[in-house]
C-alpha positions in Angstrom: -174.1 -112.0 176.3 -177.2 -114.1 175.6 -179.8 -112.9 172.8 -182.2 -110.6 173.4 -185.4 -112.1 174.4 -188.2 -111.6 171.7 -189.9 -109.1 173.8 -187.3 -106.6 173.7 -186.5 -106.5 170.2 -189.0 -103.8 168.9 -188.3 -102.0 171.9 -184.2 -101.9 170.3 -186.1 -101.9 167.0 -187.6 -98.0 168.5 -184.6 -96.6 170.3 -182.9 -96.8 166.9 -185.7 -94.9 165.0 -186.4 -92.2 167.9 -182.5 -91.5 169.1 -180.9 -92.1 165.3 -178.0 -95.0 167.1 -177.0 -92.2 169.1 -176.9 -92.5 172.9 -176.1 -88.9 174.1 -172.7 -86.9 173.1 -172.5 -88.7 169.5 -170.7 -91.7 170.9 -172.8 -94.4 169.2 -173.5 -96.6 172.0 -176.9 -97.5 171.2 -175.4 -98.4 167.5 -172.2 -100.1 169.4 -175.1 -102.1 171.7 -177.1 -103.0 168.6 -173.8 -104.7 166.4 -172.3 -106.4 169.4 -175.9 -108.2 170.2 -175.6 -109.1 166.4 -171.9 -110.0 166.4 -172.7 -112.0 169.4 -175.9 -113.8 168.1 -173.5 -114.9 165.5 -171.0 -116.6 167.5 -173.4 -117.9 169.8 -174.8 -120.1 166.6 -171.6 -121.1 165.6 -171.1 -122.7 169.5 -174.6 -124.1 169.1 -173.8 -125.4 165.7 -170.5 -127.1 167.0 -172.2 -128.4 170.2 -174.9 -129.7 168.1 -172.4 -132.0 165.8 -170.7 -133.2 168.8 -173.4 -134.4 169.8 -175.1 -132.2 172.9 -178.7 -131.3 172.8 -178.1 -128.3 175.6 -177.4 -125.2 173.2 -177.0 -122.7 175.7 -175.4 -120.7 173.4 -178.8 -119.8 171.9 -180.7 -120.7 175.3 -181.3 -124.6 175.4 -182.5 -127.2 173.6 -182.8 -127.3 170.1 -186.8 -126.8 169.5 -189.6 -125.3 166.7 -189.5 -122.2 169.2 -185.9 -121.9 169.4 -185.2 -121.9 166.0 -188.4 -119.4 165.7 -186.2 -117.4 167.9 -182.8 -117.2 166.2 -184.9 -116.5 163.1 -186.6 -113.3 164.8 -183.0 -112.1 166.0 -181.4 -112.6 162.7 -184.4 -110.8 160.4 -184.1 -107.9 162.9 -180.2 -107.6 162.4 -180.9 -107.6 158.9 -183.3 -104.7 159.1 -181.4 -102.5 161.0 -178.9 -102.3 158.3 -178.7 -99.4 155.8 -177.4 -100.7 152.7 -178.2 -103.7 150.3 -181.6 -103.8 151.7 -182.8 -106.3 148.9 -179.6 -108.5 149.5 -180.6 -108.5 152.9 -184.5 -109.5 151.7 -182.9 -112.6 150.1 -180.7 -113.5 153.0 -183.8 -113.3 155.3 -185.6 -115.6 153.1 -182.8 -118.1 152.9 -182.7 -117.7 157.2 -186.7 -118.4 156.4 -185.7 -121.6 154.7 -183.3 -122.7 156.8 -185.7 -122.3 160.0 -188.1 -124.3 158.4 -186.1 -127.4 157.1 -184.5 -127.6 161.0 -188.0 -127.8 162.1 -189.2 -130.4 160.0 -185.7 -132.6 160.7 -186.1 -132.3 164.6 -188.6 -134.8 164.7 -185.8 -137.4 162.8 -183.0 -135.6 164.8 -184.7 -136.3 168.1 -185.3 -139.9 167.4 -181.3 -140.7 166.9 -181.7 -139.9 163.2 -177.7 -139.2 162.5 -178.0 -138.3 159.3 -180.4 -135.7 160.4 -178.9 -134.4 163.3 -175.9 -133.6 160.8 -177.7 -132.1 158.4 -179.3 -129.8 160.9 -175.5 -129.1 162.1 -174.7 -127.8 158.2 -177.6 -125.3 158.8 -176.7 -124.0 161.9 -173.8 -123.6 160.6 -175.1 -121.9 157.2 -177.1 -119.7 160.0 -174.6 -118.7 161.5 -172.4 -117.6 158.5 -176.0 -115.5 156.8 -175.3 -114.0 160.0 -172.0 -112.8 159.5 -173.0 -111.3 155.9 -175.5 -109.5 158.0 -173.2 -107.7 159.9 -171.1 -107.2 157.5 -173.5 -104.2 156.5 -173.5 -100.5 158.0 -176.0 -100.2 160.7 -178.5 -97.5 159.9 -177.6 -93.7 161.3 
């Protein structure tokens, strides 16, 4: 499963508020739907990560090459796992901030990274990598009923 495209998120972002992460009978499967696009945006950074330090510049874990907008992207996906969780809402403010970061200092190396900058292109690796784990914390945290 690829991420969700931008567009679609506050629609997601809805159905949880208006159906409560219930999709009929009390099975969940809105709430099942929800956690395994945030499991799976997860271990589609840690492929892109791991492509990334070998050396490819096709992520299609995370839908192509690395870019301002891509990262962007992620960012968006990740801050919207984060708020659909229903406890530690202020450690989830912090780890947003730190995905905020993170975002930021990849865009500024991609210029260095794209030029054959190595020690760039690593240190971009370590924060895809650092993405992908803020991730994991995310989901560690109870989806909201």
């Amino acid at each position: 499963m690829r991420p969700l495209p931008n567009r679609l998120l506050p629609v997601l972002s809805l159905l949880l508020v208006v159906t409560g992460c219930s999709r009929g009978g009390g099975d969940g499967g809105l709430q099942k739907d929800v956690a395994m696009h945030c499991a799976e945006l997860q271990r589609s950074t840690e492929q892109a990560a791991k492509l990334y330090r070998a050396g490819h510049n096709d992520l299609h874990p995370i839908g192509g090459v690395l870019s301002g907008h891509l990262i962007s992207r992620l960012y968006n996906e990740a801050n919207w796992c984060s708020r659909v969780r229903s406890e530690g809402q202020r450690e989830m403010m912090m780890l947003a901030q730190e995905l905020s970061i993170i975002a930021s200092e990849v865009t500024e190396l991609l210029p260095q990274a794209t030029s054959g900058a190595g020690d760039a292109r690593a240190e971009i690796s370590k924060h895809l990598d650092r993405f992908a784990a803020i991730v994991g914390e995310i989901n560690q945290r109870p989806l909201k009923r």
